[in-house]
N, C-alpha and C positions, 0 to 999 in steps of 0.2 A: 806150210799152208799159209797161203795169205790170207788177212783178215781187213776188213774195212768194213768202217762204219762212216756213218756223216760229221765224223769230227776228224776224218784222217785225210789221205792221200787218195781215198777211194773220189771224195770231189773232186779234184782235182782231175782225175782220170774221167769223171762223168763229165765234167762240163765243155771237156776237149769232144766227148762222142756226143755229146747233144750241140755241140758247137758247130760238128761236120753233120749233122744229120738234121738241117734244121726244122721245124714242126713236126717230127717224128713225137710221141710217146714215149714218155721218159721210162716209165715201167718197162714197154718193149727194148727201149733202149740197153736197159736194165740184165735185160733177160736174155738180150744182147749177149753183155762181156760174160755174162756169166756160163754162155754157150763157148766161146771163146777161151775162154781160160776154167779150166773145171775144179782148179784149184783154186776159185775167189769163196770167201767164205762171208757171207753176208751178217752182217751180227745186227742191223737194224733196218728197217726197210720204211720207217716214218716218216722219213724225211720226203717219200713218194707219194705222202696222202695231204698232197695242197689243197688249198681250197678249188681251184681250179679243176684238177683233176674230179673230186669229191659232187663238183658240181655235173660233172658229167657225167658218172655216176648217179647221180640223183634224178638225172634227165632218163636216165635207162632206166627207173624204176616205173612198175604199174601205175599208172596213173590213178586207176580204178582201185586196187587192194584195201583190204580193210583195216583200219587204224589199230594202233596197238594199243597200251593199258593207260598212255598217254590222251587217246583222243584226238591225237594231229594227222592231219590228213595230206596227203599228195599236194593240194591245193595252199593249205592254209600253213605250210612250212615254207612253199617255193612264195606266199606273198612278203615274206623279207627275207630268201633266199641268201643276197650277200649278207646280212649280219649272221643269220644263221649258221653258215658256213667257219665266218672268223671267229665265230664262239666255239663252234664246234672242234675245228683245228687249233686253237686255242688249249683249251679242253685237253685236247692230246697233246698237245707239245707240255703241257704242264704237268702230265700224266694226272689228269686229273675225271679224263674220260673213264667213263665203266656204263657196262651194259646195262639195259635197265632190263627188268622183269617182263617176261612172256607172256602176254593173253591165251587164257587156254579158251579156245572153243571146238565143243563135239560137233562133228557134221557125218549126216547119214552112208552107212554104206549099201551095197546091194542087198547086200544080207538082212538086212533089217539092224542090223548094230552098229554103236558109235565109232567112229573114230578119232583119236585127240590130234587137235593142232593146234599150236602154238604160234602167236603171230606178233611178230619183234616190230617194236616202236620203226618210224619211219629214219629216224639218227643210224639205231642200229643196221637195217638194213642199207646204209648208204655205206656205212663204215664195211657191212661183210663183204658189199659187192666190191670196194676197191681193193678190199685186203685179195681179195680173189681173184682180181684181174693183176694184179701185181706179181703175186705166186703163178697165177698162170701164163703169165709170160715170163718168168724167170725158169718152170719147171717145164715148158712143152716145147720146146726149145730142141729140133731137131738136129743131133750131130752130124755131119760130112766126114 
């Protein structure tokens, strides 16, 4: 089984296919070799949540939705966007990121009774959507 992480030879191999493949999506890239060889075994996948990436990501989120336990809103996080970003990738490269806490709110159903939702600060939703686009294009990855 081969194994690569972003400290080994697996660089090396990515920057040859993002080299041939140019403004392609490194994550796609990704999901790529990994279509390709079924024996690549990913052991970290962070080195895929640049800021760049994260920002686009953050572009695909509701603009509208409701702020989390923080109070930050769509708006008032994208008004210093790039610091935000470098702190936030920061954050994870230091492993120093962690979730924060769920806003619980009840909203009605037809029934007449609650139902609970939970609504993740705007950080965390920018972090779940890239983790997801990254897994999803390493795992939806049609074999031939």
């Amino acid at each position: 089984m081969k194994v690569f992480s972003s400290e080994n030879a697996y660089d090396v191999e990515r920057a040859q296919v993002i080299k041939n493949t140019e403004g392609r999506n490194e994550a796609i890239v990704t999901g790529e070799m990994a279509a390709r060889d079924t024996k690549v075994k990913f052991t970290s996948l962070a080195h895929l949540l640049t800021e760049e990436f994260l920002k686009g990501c953050y572009s695909e989120l509701n603009h509208q939705a409701a702020a989390g336990i923080d109070q930050v809103s769509y708006t008032s996080y994208g008004e210093n966007l790039d610091r935000n970003m470098a702190e936030l990738v920061k954050r994870m490269r230091e492993n120093r990121y962690r979730a924060n806490d769920i806003r619980r709110v009840s909203i009605p159903k037809a029934d007449g009774k609650q139902r609970p939702l939970g609504i993740p600060v705007l950080e965390d939703r920018i972090v779940q959507r890239g983790v997801a686009k990254i897994l999803n294009a390493i795992y939806e990855q049609d074999p031939e």
